[in-house]
C-alpha positions in Angstrom: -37.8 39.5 -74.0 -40.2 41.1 -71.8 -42.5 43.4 -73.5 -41.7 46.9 -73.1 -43.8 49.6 -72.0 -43.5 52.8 -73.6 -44.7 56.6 -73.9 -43.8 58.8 -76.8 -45.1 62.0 -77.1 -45.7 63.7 -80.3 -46.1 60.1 -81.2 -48.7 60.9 -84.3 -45.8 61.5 -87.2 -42.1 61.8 -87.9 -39.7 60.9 -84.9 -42.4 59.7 -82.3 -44.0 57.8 -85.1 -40.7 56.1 -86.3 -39.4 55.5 -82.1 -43.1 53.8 -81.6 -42.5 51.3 -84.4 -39.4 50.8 -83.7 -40.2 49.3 -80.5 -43.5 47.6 -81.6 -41.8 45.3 -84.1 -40.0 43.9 -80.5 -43.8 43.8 -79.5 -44.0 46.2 -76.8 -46.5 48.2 -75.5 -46.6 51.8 -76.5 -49.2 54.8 -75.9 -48.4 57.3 -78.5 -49.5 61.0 -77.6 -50.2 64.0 -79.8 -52.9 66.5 -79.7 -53.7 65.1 -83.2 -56.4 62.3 -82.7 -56.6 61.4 -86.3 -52.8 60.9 -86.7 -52.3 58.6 -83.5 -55.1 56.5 -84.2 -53.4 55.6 -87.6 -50.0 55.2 -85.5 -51.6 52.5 -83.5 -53.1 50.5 -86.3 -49.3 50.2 -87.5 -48.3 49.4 -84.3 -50.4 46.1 -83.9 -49.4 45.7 -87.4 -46.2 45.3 -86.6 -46.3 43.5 -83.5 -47.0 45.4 -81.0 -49.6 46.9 -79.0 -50.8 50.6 -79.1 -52.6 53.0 -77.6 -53.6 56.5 -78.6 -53.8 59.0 -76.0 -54.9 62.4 -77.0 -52.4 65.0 -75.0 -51.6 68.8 -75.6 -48.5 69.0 -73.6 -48.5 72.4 -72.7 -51.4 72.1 -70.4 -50.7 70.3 -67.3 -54.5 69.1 -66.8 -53.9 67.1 -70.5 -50.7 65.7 -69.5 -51.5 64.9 -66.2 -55.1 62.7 -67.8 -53.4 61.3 -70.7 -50.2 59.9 -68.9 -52.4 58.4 -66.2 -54.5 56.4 -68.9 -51.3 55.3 -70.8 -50.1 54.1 -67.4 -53.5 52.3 -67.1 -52.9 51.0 -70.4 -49.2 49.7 -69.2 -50.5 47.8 -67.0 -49.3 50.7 -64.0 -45.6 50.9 -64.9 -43.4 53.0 -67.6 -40.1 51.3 -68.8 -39.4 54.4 -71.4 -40.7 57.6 -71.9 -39.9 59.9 -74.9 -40.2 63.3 -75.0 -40.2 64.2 -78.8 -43.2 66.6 -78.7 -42.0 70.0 -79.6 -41.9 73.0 -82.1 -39.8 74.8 -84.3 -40.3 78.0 -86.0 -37.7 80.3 -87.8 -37.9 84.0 -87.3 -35.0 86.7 -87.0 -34.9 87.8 -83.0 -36.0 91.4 -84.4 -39.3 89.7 -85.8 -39.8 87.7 -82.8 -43.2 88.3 -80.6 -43.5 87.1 -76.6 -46.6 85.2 -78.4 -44.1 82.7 -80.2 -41.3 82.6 -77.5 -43.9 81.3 -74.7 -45.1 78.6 -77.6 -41.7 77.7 -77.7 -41.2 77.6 -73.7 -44.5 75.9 -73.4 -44.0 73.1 -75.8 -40.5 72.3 -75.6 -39.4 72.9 -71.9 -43.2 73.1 -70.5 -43.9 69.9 -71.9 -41.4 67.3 -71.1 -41.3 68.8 -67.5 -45.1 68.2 -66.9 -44.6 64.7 -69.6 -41.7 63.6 -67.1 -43.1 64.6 -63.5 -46.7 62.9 -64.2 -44.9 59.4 -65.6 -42.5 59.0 -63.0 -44.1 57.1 -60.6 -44.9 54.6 -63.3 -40.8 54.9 -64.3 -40.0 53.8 -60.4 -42.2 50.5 -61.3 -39.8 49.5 -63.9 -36.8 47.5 -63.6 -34.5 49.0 -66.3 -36.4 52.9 -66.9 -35.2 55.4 -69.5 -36.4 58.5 -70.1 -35.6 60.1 -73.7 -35.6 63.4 -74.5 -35.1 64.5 -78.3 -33.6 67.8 -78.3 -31.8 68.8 -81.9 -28.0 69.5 -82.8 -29.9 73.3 -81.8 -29.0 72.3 -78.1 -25.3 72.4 -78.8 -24.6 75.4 -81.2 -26.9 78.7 -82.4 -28.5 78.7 -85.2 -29.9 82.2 -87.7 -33.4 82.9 -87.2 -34.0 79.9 -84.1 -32.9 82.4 -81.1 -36.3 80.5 -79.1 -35.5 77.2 -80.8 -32.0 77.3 -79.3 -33.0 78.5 -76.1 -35.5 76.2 -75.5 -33.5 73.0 -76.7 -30.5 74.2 -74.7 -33.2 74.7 -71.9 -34.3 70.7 -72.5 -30.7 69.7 -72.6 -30.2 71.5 -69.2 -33.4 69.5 -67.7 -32.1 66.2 -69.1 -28.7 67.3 -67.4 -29.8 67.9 -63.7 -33.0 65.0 -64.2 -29.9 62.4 -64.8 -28.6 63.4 -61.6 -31.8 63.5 -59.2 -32.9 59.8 -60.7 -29.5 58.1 -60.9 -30.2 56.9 -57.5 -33.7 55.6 -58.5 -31.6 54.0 -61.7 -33.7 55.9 -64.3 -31.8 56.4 -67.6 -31.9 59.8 -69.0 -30.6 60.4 -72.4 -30.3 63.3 -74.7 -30.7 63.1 -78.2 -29.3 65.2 -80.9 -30.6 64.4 -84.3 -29.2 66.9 -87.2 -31.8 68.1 -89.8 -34.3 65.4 -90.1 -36.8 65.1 -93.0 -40.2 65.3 -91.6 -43.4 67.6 -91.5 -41.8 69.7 -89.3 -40.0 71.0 -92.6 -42.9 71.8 -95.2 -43.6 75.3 -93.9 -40.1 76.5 -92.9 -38.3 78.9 -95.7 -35.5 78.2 -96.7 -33.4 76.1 -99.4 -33.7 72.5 -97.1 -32.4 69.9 -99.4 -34.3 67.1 -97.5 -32.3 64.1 -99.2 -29.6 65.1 -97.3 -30.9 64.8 -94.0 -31.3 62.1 -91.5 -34.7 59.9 -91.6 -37.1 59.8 -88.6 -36.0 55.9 -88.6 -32.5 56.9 -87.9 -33.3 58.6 -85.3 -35.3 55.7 -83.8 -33.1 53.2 -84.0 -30.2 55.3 -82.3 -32.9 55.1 -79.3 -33.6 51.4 -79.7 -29.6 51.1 -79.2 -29.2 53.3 -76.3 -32.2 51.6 -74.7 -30.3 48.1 -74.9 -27.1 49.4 -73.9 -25.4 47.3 -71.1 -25.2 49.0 -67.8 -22.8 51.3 -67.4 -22.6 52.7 -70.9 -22.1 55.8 -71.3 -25.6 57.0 -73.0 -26.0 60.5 -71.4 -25.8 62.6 -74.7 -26.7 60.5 -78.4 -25.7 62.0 -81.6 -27.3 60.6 -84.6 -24.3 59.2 -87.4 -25.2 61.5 -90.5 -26.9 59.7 -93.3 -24.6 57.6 -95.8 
């Protein structure tokens, strides 16, 4: 198999983390990005553990100017071309509409639609290099149906599934992939400072997640692999 290059943003814990090992047990190449130094640096020491090779690139994708620098030095690190790109990197906050400031609506915009557009536009040059590209863009079951207390959540993962939507269209003649994932409620940090009564051993594992990209990735040509629900947990 040829080794894989990949980029996976928010790469530093939970989903990203999870994806980037996924792919490093098959020995690929993968950048992982967060604005998090400490966490990606432990991310690629499990990454050549496992097989693979890593790279941590510092990245705060809602500024363009960190996208823009950490993309081009993962592309260095590629070796000048991007087979996959994942756009995990993102927040989530619950607060009732009438408790909601402009302050935590634009950190919304800025990290979830923001980001992968800026993540996207700066890699895909490097994409064009690759014979089989695919970029990934983890959205939530918040895309598809509203949700109490997530009015900028929703908006903003609708808003992502939208860009996935139109991106698919614009790069099908370039034969860039572009996928939209779905995951349910998935137990990771993302969780510990959000009220509610979460029973965590109910939900999907980051790992599930991961592996229903690994799939999609390897799907033959023309498979449909457009929108990707993750299969609850058993």
């Amino acid at each position: 198999m040829t080794q894989l290059r990949v980029l996976i943003t928010g790469g530093g814990r939970g989903i990203g983390r999870a994806i980037a090992l996924r792919f490093a047990r098959e020995g690929a190449k993968v950048a992982v990005a967060a604005r998090t130094s400490a966490e990606i640096d432990a991310v690629v020491k499990e990454i050549d553990k496992a097989g693979g090779q890593g790279s941590a690139q510092q990245m705060d994708v809602t500024e363009h100017g960190s996208v823009e620098a950490a993309v081009y030095r993962a592309i260095e690190f590629a070796g000048g071309a991007l087979d996959i790109v994942v756009n995990n990197a993102g927040i989530f906050e619950v607060r009732p509409f009438d408790k909601m400031d402009t302050a935590l609506w634009l950190r919304h915009v800025h990290a979830n639609l923001d980001g992968p557009f800026f993540v996207t536009l700066e890699a895909l040059d490097a994409l064009y290099q690759s014979p089989k590209a695919h970029v990934f863009n983890i959205a939530s079951q918040a895309a598809k149906r509203g949700y109490a207390g997530n009015t900028a959540y929703c908006a903003t993962k609708y808003g992502l599934r939208g860009f996935s939507d139109g991106l698919r269209i614009d790069l099908a003649p370039k034969n860039v992939r572009v996928s939209t994932v779905y995951p349910s409620a998935t137990d990771t940090t993302i969780f510990d400072k959000v009220p509610g009564p979460w029973d965590r051993t109910k939900m999907n594992k980051p790992e599930d997640v991961a592996e229903v990209v690994w799939k999609a990735y390897h799907a033959p040509a023309g498979t449909n692999v457009d929108d990707l629900d993750v299969p609850p947990p058993k």
